[in-house]
KOLBA-144437 format. One line per field, with one value per residue (C-alpha): residue number from 1; residue in three letters; y, z, x. Coordinates in nm, 4 decimals. Layout:
// KOLBA-144437
num c(NUM; ...)
residu c(ALA; ...)
c2 c(Y; ...)
c3 c(Z; ...)
c1 c(X; ...)
This chain:
// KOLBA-144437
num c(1; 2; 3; 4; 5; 6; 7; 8; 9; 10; 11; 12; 13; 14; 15; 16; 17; 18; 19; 20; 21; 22; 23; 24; 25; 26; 27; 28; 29; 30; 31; 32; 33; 34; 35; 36; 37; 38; 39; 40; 41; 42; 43; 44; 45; 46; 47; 48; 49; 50; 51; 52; 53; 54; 55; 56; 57; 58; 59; 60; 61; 62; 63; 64; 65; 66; 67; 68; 69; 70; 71; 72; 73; 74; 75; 76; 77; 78; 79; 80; 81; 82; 83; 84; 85; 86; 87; 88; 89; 90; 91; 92; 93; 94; 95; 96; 97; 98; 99; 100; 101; 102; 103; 104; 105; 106; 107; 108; 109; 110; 111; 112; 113; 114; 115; 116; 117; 118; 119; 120; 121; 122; 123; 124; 125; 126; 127; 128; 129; 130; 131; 132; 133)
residu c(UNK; UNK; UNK; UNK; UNK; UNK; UNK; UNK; UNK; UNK; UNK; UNK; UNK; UNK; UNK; UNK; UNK; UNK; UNK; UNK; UNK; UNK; UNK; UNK; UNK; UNK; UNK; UNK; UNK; UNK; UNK; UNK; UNK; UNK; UNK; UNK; UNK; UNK; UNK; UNK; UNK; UNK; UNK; UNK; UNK; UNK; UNK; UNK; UNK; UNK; UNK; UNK; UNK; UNK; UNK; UNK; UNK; UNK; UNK; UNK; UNK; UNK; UNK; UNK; UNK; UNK; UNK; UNK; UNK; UNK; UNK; UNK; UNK; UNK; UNK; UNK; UNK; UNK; UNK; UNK; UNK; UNK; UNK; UNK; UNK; UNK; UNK; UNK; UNK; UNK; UNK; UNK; UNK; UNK; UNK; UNK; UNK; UNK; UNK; UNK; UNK; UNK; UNK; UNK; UNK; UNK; UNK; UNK; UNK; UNK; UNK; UNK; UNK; UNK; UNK; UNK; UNK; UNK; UNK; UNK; UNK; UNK; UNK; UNK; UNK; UNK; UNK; UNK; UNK; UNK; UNK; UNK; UNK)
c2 c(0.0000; 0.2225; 0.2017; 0.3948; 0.6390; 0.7207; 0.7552; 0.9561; 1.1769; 1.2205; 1.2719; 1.5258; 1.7412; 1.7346; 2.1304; 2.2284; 2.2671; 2.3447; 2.6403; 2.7297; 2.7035; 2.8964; 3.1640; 3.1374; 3.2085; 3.4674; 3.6459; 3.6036; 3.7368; 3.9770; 4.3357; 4.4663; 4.6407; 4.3420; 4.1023; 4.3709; 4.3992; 4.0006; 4.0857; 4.0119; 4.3874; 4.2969; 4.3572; 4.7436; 4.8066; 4.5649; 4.6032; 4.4199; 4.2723; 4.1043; 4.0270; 3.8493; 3.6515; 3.5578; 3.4207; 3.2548; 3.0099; 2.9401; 2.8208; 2.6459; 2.4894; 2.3714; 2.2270; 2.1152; 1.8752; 1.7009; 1.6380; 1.4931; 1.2877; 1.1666; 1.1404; 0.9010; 0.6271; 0.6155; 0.7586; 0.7266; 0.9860; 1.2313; 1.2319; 1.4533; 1.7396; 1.6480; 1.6439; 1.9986; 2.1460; 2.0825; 2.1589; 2.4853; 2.5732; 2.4831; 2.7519; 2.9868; 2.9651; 3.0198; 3.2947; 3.4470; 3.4204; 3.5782; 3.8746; 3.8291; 3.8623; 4.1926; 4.3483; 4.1881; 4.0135; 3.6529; 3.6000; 3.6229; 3.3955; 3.1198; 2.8522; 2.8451; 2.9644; 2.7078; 2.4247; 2.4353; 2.4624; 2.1670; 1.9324; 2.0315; 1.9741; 1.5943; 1.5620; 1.5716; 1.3591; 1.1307; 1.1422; 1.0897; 0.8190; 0.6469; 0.7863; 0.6077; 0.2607)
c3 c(0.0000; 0.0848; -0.3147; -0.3752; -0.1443; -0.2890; -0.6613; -0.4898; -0.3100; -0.6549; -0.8654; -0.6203; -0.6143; -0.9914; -1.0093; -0.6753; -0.8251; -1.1515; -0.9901; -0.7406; -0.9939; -1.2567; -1.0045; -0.7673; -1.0573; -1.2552; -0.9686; -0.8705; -1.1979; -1.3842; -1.2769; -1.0193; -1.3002; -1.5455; -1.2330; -1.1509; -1.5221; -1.5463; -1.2394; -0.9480; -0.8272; -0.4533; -0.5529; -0.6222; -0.2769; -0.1527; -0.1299; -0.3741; -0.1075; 0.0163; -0.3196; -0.3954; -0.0219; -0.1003; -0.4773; -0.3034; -0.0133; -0.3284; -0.5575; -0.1480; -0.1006; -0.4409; -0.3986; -0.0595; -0.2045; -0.4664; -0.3633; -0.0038; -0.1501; -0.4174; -0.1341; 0.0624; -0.1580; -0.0306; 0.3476; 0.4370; 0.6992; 0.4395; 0.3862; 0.7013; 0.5207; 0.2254; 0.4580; 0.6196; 0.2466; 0.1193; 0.4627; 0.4239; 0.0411; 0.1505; 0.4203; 0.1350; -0.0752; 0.2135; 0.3525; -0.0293; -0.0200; 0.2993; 0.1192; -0.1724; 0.0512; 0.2151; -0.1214; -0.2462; -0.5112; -0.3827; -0.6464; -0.9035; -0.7561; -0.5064; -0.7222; -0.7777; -0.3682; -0.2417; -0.5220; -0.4704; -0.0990; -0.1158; -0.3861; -0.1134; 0.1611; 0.0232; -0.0506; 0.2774; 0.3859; 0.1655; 0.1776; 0.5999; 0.5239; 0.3150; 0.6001; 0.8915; 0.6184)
c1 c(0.0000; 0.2864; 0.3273; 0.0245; 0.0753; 0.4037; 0.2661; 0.0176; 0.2611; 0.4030; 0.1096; -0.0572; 0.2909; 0.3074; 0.0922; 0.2462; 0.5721; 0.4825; 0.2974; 0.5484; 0.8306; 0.7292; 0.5295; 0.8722; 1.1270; 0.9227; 0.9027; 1.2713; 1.4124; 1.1403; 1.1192; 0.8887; 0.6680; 0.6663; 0.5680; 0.2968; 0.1519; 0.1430; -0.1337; 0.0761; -0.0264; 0.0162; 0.4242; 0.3348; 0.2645; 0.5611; 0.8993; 1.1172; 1.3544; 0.9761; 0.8727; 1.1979; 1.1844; 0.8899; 0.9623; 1.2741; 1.1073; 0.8705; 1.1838; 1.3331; 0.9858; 1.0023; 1.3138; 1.2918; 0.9936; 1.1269; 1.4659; 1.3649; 1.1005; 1.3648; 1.6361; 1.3669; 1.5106; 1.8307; 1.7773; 1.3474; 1.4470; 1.4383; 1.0339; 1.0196; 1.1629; 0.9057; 0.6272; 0.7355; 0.7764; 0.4746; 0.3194; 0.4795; 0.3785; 0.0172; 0.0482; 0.2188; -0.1139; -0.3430; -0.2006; -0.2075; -0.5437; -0.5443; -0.3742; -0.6376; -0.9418; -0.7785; -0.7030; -1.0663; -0.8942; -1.0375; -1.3146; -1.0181; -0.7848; -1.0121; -0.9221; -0.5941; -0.5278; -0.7181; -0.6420; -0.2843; -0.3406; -0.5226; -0.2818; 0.0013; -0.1810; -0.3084; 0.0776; 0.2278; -0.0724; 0.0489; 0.4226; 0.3001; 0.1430; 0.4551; 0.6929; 0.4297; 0.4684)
């Protein structure tokens, strides 16, 4: 069973880092003003020091995922870290919705906020499950 959890683990983490990867680097490298014309307009009213944090524990969590739950392979150990990085780009997406309900942005962006909260979330669930055997 600890089989299906892992292809879960995998299949469920497949749009978390997609989204988190692209968001995380485009938001790393492009200017302040392209990031905010691409409708990222909570960066206008931001520094650029937060802005790029921010984009960087994206690219980390990203990271953070995939290699520990590749690493679990060698040294099982390592799922804890997987576990605590998607854990913490679940958090990541709900507290951007929190930021999207303050600005009144949520009816634009509900879906993907809570959808990629959710995929993370059912992730570490199931990357706990595989580390519990």
């Amino acid at each position: 069973m600890t089989i299906v959890y892992d292809i879960a683990a995998w299949l469920l983490s497949i749009p978390v880092v997609l989204t988190f990867w692209k968001a995380g680097t485009f938001k790393l490298t492009a200017p302040i003003d392209t990031i905010a014309s691409a409708g990222i307009g909570w960066v206008k009213d931001t520094s650029v020091f937060v802005v790029r944090l921010v984009a960087l524990l994206e690219v980390l969590g990203v990271v953070g995922l995939v290699l520990a739950h590749a690493a679990y392979y060698v040294q099982p150990w390592t799922l804890v870290w997987a576990v605590a990085a998607a854990l913490g780009l679940s958090l990541t997406m709900l507290a951007a919705a929190l930021l999207h309900i303050v600005r009144k942005e949520i009816k634009y962006t509900w879906k993907i906020n809570f959808g990629i909260a959710g995929a993370a979330a059912a992730a570490a669930g199931a990357l706990a499950l595989v580390m519990l055997g």
